[in-house]
N, C-alpha and C positions, 0 to 999 in steps of 0.2 A: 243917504247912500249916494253923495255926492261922486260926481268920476273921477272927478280933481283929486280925493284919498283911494281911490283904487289904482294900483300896480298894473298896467295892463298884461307887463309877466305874469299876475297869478290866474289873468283867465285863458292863458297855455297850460299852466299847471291845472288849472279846472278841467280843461277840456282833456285833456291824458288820464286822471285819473276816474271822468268816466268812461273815457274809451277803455282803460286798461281794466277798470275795476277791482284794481289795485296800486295800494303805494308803493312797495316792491317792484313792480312791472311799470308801475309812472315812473318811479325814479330810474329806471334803465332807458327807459326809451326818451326821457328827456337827458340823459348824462348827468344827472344829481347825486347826491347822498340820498338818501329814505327821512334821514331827516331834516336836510332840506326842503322834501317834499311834503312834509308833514308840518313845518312851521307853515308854510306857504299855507296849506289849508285850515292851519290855526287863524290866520291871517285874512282868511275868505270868509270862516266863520264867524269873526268877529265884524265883518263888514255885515255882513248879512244878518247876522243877528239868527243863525239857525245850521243845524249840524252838516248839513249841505249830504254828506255821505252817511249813511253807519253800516257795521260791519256784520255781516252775514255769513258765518263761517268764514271762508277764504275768501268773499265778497266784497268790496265797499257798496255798497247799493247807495242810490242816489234816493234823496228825497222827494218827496211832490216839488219844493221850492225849486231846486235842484234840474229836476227837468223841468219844469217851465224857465227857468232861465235859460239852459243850454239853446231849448226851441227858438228864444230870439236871439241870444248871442252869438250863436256858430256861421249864419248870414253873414254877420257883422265881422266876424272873424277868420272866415274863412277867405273874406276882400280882403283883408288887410292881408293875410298869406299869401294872398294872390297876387298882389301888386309886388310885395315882397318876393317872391319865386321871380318875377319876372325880371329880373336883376342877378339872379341866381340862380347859373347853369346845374343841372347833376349830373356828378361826374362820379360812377358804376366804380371807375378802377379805384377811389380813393376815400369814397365817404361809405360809411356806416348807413344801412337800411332796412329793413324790414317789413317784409310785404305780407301781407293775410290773403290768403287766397282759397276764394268759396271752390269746394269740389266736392262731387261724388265718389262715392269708391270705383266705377269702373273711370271715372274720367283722371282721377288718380294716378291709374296705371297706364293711361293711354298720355295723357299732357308731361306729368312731372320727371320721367326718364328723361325727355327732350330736352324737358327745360334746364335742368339742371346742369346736363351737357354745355349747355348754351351755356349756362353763367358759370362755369369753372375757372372760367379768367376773373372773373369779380369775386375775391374769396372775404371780403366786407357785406356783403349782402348775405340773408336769412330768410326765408323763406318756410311760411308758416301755414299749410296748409290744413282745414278743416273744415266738416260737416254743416252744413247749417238747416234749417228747418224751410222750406221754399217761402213757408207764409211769414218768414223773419228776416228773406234777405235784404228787403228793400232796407229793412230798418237797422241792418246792420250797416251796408253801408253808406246809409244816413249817417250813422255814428260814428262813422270812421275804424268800424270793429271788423270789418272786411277790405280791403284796397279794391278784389276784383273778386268777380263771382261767376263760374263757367259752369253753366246747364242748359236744357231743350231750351226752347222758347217759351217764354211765361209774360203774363198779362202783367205790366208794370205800370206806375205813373210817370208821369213826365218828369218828372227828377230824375230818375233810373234812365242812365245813355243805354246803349247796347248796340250789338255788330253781331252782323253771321263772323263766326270763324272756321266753320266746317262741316259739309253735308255728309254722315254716316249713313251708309246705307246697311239693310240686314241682309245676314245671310245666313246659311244651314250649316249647324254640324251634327257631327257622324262620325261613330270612332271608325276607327281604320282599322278595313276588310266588314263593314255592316252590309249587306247585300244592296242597300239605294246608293253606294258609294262605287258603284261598278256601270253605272250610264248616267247620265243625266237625269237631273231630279226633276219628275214630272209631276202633275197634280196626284197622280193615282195612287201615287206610291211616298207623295208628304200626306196623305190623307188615311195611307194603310196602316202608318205609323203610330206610336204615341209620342206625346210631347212633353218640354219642359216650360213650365213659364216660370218667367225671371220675374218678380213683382215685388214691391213692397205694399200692396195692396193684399189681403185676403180673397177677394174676390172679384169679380168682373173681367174681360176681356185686353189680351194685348192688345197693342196698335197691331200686329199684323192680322188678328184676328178681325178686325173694323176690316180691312180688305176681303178676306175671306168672307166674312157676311155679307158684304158686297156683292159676292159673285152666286151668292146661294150655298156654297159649302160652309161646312164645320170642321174642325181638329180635333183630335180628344187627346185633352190635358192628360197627363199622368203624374205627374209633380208639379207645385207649384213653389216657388220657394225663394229666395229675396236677394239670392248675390251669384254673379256668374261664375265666379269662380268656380261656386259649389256645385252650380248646376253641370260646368266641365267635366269636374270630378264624376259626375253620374254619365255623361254621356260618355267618356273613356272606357265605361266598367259596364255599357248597359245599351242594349238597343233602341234606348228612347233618341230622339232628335229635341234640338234645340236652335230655335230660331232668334238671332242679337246681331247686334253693330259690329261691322268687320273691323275695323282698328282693334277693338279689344280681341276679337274672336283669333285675327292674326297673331298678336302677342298671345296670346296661350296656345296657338298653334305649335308655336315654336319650340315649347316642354312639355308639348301632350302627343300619342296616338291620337290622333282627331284631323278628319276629313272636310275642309270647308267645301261647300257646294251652293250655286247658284240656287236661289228659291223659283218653286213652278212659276209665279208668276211675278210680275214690277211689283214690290210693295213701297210704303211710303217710305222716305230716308228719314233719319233722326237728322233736324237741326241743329245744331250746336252754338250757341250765344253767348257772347264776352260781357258782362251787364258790371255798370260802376255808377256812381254819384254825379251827377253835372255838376255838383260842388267845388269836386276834388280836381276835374279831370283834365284842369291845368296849371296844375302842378309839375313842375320839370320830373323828378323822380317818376310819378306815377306814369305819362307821354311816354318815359324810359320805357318800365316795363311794361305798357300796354304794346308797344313794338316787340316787346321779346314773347309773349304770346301771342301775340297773331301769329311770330315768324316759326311757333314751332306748333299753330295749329295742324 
């Protein structure tokens, strides 16, 4: 397995076809044919002397060999991209890009309106946003299978950069004309109430309840259920209250009867975190949009 017969182009084509885990989706994102990209990996296989990928319904799944290679090759490879980027500006208005960007469903609706406003002069850029699993994102964007990834603040390793981009704080709603929506919201009367918790959890306490145990009081749940939207929909139609982050609460203000109000007491704010690879994060494209999310945290 001398280096001297290895292509160093086919370990670009290596590395795309595990990030994309597909030859379809490599051959796009590298600008090939499909079978271009497939001689190439005929081409790895025979160096290698092993299938390097096989296919998994709509998958390429990489082998054992496969990933133990990529673990010490991408090091090696991602220097040699780097020295290479630093030679080579990105330029938004001209070149062709595609960013993957980790989100949740309410961060969704609060980030990608903005954002997208903001890139409507870069009509070559793509933007790819989806779901990822919290206990996956390091590893995604190890992989290169995320660009960026925006959630609270999570325990990471030292690979994983990250930045505040924005403190959410919680506030109250209440449809409009609910009787605590006519003075200021006091303890007595967020306590007389029932409530909504927003969770993907079945059970245990919100963050604003950790305050509230705090102080010796309780709330009493009366739904609890996984997406605010839905929880909106019930506070329109229902005397329960619901306690979330005002950026989202604001946008749904805006197409619901719903009354925001200050909560009785300071609760903790939600942190908001920009988290990416030390790998990647000089690379001229990616510095690009890492500035266009900050500017529309």
């Amino acid at each position: 397995m001398a280096l001297n017969r290895l292509d160093l182009n086919l370990l670009h084509v290596f590395d795309t076809i595990y990030r994309e885990g597909s030859l379809t989706r490599a051959a796009k994102a590298l600008h090939l044919t499909q079978p271009a990209v497939s001689h190439s990996l005929s081409r790895l296989r025979d160096h290698f002397d092993d299938p390097l990928f096989t296919r998994q319904g709509n998958q390429m799944v990489p082998t054992p060999l496969a990933r133990r290679f990529l673990e010490s090759m991408r090091p090696g490879l991602t220097q040699i991209q780097g020295a290479v980027n630093q030679f080579h500006a990105f330029d938004p208005a001209t070149q062709r890009k595609t960013y993957s960007l980790g989100l949740r469903d309410i961060l969704e609706s609060t980030f990608l309106p903005r954002l997208m406003k903001r890139l409507d002069a870069y009509p070559e850029l793509e933007i790819v946003s989806q779901r990822t699993a919290r206990r996956d994102m390091e590893t995604q964007l190890a992989a290169g299978k995320l660009d960026f990834s925006v959630d609270v603040l999570l325990p990471v390793s030292n690979q994983t950069a990250h930045e505040l981009l924005r403190r959410d704080r919680l506030v109250v709603l209440a449809r409009d004309g609910h009787s605590l929506t006519a003075k200021t919201m006091d303890m007595e009367g967020y306590l007389s109430a029932k409530h909504i918790l927003v969770s993907s959890r079945t059970e245990g306490p919100g963050i604003e309840d950790f305050e509230l145990s705090r102080l010796g009081v309780q709330r009493s749940i009366r739904l609890r259920c996984q997406h605010y939207y839905a929880a909106c929909r019930v506070v329109e139609d229902t005397d329960l209250l619901l306690t979330m982050p005002e950026a989202y609460a604001r946008i749904i203000a805006e197409r619901a009867n719903i009354r925001i109000m200050d909560p009785p007491v300071d609760l903790p704010s939600i942190d908001v975190h920009l988290y990416w690879h030390k790998a990647y994060e000089r690379e001229p494209a990616l510095i690009w949009f890492r500035e266009q999310l900050k500017a529309v945290s």
